[in-house]
Biotite code that builds the C-alpha atoms (Angstrom):
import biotite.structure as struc

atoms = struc.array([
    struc.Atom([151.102, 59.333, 77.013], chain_id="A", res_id=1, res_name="UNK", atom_name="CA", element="C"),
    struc.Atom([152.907, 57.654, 73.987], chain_id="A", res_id=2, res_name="UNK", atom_name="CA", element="C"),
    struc.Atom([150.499, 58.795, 71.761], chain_id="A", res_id=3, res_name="UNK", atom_name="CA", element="C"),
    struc.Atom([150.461, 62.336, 73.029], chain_id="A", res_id=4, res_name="UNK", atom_name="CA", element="C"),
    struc.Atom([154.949, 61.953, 72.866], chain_id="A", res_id=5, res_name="UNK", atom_name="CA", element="C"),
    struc.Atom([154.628, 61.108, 68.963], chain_id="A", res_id=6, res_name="UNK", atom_name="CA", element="C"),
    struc.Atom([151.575, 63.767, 67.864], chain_id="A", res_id=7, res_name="UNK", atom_name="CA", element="C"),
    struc.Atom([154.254, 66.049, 69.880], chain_id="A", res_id=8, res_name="UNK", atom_name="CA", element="C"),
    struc.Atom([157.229, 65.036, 68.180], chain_id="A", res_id=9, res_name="UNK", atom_name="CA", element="C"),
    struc.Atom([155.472, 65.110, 64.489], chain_id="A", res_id=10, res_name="UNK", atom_name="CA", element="C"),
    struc.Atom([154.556, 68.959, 65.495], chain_id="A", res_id=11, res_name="UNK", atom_name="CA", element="C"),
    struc.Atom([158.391, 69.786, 66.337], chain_id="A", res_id=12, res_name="UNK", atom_name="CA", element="C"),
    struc.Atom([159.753, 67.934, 63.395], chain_id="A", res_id=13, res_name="UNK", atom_name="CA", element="C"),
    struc.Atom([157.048, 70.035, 60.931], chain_id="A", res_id=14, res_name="UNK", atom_name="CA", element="C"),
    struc.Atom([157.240, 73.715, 62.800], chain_id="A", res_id=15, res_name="UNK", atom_name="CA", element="C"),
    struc.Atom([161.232, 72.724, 63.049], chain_id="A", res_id=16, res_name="UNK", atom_name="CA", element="C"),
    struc.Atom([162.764, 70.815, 60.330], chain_id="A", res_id=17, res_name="UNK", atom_name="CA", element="C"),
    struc.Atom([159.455, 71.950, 57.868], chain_id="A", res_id=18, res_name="UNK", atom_name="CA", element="C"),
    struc.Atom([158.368, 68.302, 56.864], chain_id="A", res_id=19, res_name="UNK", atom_name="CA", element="C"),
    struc.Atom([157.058, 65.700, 59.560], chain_id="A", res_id=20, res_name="UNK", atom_name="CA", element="C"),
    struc.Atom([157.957, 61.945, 59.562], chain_id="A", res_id=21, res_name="UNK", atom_name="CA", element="C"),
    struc.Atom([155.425, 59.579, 57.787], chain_id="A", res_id=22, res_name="UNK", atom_name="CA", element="C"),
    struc.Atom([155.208, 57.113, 61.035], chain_id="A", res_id=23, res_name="UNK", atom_name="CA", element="C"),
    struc.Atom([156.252, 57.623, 64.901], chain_id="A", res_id=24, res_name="UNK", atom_name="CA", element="C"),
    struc.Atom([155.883, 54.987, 67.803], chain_id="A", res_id=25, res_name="UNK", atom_name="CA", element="C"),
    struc.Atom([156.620, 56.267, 71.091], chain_id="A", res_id=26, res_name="UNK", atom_name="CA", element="C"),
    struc.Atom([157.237, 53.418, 73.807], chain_id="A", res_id=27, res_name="UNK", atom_name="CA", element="C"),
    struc.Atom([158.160, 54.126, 77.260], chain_id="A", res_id=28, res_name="UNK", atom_name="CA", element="C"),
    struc.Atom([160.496, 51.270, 79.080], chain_id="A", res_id=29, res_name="UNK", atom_name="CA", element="C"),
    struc.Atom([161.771, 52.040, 82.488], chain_id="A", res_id=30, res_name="UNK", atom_name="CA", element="C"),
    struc.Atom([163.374, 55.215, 82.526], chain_id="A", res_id=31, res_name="UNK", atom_name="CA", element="C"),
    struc.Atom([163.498, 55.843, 78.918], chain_id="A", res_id=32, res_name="UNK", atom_name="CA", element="C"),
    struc.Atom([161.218, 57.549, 76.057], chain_id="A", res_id=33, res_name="UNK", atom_name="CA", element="C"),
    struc.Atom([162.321, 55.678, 72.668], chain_id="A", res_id=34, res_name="UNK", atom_name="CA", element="C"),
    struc.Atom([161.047, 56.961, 69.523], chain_id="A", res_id=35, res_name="UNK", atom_name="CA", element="C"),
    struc.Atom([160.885, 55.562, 66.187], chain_id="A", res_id=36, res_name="UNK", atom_name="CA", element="C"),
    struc.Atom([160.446, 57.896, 63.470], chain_id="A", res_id=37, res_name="UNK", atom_name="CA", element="C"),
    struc.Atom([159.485, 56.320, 59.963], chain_id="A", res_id=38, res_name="UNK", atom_name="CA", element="C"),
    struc.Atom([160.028, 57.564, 56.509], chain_id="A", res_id=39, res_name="UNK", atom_name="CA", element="C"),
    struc.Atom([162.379, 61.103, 57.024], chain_id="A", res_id=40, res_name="UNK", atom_name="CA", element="C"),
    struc.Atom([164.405, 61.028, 54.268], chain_id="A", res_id=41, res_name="UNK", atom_name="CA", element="C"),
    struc.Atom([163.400, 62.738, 51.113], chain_id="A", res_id=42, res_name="UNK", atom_name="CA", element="C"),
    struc.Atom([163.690, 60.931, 47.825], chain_id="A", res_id=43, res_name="UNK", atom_name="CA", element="C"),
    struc.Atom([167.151, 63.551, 46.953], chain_id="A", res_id=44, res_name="UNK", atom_name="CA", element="C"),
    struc.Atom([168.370, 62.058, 50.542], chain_id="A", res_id=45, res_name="UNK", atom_name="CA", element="C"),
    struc.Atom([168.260, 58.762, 49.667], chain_id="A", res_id=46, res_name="UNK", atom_name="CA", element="C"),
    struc.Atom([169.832, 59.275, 46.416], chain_id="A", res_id=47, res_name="UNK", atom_name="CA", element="C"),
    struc.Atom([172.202, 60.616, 47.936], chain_id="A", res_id=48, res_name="UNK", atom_name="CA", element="C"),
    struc.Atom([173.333, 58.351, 50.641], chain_id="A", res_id=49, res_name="UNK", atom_name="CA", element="C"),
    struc.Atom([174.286, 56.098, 47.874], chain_id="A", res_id=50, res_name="UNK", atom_name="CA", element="C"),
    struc.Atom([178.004, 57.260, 47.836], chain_id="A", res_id=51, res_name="UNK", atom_name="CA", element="C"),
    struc.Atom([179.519, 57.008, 51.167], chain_id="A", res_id=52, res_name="UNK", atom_name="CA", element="C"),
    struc.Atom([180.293, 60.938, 50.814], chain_id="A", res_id=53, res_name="UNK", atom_name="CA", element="C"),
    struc.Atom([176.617, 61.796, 50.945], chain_id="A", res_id=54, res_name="UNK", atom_name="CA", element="C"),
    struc.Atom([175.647, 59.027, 53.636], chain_id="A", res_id=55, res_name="UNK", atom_name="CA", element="C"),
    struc.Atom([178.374, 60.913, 56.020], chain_id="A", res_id=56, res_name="UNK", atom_name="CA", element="C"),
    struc.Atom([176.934, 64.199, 55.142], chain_id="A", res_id=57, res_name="UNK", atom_name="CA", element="C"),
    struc.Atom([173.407, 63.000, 55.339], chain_id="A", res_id=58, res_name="UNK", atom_name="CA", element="C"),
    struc.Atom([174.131, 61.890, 58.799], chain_id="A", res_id=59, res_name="UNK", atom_name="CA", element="C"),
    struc.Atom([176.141, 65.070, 59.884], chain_id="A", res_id=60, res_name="UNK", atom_name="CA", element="C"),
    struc.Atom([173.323, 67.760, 59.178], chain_id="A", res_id=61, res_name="UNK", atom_name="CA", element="C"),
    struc.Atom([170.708, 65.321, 59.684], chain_id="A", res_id=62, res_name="UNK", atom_name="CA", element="C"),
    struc.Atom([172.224, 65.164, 63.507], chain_id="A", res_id=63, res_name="UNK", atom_name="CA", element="C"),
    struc.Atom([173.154, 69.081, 63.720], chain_id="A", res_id=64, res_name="UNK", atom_name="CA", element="C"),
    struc.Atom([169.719, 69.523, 62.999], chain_id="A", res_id=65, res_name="UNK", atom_name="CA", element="C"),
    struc.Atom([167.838, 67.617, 66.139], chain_id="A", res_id=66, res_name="UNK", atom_name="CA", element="C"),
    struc.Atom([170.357, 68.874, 68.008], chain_id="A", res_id=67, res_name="UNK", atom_name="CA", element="C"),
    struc.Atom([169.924, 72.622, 66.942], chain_id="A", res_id=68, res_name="UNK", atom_name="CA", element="C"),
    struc.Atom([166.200, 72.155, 68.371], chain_id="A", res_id=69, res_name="UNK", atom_name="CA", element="C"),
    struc.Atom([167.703, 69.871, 71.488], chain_id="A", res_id=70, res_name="UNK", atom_name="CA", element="C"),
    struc.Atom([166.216, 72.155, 74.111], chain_id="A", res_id=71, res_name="UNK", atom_name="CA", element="C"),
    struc.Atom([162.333, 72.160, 72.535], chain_id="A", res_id=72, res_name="UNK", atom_name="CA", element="C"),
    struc.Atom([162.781, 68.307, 72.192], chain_id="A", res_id=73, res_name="UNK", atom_name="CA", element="C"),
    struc.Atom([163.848, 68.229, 76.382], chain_id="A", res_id=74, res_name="UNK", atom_name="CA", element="C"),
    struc.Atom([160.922, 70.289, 76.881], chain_id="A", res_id=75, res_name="UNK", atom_name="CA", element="C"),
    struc.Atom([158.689, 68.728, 75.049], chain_id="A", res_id=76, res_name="UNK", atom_name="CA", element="C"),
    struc.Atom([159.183, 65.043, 76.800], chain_id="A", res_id=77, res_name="UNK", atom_name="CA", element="C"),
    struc.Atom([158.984, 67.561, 80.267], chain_id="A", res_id=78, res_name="UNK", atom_name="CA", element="C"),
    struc.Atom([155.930, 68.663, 79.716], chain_id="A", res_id=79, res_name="UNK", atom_name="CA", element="C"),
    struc.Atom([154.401, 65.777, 78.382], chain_id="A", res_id=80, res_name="UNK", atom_name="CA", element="C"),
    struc.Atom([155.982, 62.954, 81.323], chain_id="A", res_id=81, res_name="UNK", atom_name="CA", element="C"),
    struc.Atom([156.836, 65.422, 84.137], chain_id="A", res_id=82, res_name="UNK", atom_name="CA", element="C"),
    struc.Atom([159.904, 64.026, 84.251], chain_id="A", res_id=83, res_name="UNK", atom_name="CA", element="C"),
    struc.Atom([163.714, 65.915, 83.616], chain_id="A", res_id=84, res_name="UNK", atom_name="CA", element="C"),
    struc.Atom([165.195, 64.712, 80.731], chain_id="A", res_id=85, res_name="UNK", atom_name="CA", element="C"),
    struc.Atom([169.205, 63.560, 81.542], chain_id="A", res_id=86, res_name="UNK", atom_name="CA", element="C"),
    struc.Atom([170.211, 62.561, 77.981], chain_id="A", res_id=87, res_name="UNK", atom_name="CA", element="C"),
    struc.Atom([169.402, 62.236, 75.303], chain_id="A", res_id=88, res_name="UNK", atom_name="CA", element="C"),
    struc.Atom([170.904, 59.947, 71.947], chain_id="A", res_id=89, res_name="UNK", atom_name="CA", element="C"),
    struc.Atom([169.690, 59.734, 68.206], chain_id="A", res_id=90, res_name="UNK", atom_name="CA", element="C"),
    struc.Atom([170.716, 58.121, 65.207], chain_id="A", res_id=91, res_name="UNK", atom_name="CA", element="C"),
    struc.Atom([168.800, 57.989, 61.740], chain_id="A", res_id=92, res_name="UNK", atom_name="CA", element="C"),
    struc.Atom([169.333, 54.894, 58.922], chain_id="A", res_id=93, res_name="UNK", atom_name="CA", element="C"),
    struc.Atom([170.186, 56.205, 55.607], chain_id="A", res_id=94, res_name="UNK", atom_name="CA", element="C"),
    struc.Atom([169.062, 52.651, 54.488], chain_id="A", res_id=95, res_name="UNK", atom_name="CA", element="C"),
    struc.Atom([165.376, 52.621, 55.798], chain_id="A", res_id=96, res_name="UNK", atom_name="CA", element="C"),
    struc.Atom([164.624, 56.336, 56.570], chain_id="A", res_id=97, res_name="UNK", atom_name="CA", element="C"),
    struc.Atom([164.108, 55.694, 60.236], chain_id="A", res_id=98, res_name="UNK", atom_name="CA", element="C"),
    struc.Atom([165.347, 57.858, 63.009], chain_id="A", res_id=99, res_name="UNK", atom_name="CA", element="C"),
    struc.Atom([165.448, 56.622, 66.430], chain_id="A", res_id=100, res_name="UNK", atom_name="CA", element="C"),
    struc.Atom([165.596, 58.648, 69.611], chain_id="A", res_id=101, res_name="UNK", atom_name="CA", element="C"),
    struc.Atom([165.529, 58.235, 72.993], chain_id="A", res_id=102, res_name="UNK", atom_name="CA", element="C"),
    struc.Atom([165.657, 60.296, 76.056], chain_id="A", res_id=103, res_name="UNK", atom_name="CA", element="C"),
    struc.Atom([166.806, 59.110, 79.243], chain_id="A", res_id=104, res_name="UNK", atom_name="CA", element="C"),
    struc.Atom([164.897, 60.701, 82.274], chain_id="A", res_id=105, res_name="UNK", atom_name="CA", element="C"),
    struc.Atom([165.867, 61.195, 86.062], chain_id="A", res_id=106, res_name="UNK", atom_name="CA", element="C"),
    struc.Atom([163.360, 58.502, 87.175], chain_id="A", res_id=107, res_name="UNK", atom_name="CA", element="C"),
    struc.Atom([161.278, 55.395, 86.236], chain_id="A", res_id=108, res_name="UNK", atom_name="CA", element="C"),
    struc.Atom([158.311, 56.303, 84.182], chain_id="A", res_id=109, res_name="UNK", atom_name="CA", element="C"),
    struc.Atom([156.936, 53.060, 83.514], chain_id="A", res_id=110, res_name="UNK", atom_name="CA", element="C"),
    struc.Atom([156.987, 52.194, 87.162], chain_id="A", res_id=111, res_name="UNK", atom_name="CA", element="C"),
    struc.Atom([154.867, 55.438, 87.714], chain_id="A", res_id=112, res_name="UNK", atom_name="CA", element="C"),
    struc.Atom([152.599, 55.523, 85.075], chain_id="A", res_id=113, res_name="UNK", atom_name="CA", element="C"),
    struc.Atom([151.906, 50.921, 86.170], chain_id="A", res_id=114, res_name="UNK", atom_name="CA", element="C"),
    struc.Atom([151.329, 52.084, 89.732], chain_id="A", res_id=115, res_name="UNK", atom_name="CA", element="C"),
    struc.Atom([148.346, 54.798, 88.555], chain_id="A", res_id=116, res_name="UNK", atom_name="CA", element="C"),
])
């Protein structure tokens, strides 16, 4: 199910933001779906997060972005675990291109998917 959470998540981020990540690892811990995405900066992006000015806006439409495409990302993690989706929180390092998000869900998946 990880597996099937990242090739799902590289999709979205290509038919989305129109470039996919260069590495995802999906892990599922309790009641949580965290995702690491690897290498989603482009080259102008990290030249520009150099100044604090461009880090900031990096950040900014970096975030308005994922969140523009919030409701395929829910749906997504839906289909794919069965379970609702009650948050969900992101952040990306301008330092090492890596994006981390997570979703928190309305019950224990690991518990689930242990017991099957």
């Amino acid at each position: 199910m990880e597996a099937e959470i990242s090739k799902a998540l590289t999709q979205w981020e290509k038919e989305f933001l129109g470039r996919g990540s260069v590495l995802v690892k999906t892990d599922i811990l309790r009641d949580m779906v965290i995702v690491v995405l690897q290498g989603i900066l482009t080259p102008a992006e990290y030249t520009l997060s150099q100044t604090p000015e461009g880090l900031v806006s990096i950040k900014k439409i970096r975030a308005d972005l994922v969140e523009a495409g919030r409701d395929q990302l829910d749906e997504i993690i839906v289909n794919l675990t069965g379970e609702k989706v009650l948050s969900f929180h992101t952040d990306i390092s301008t330092r090492s291109g890596e994006r981390i998000m997570l979703f928190k869900l309305a019950a224990d998946l690991e518990s689930k998917l242990i017991i099957k």
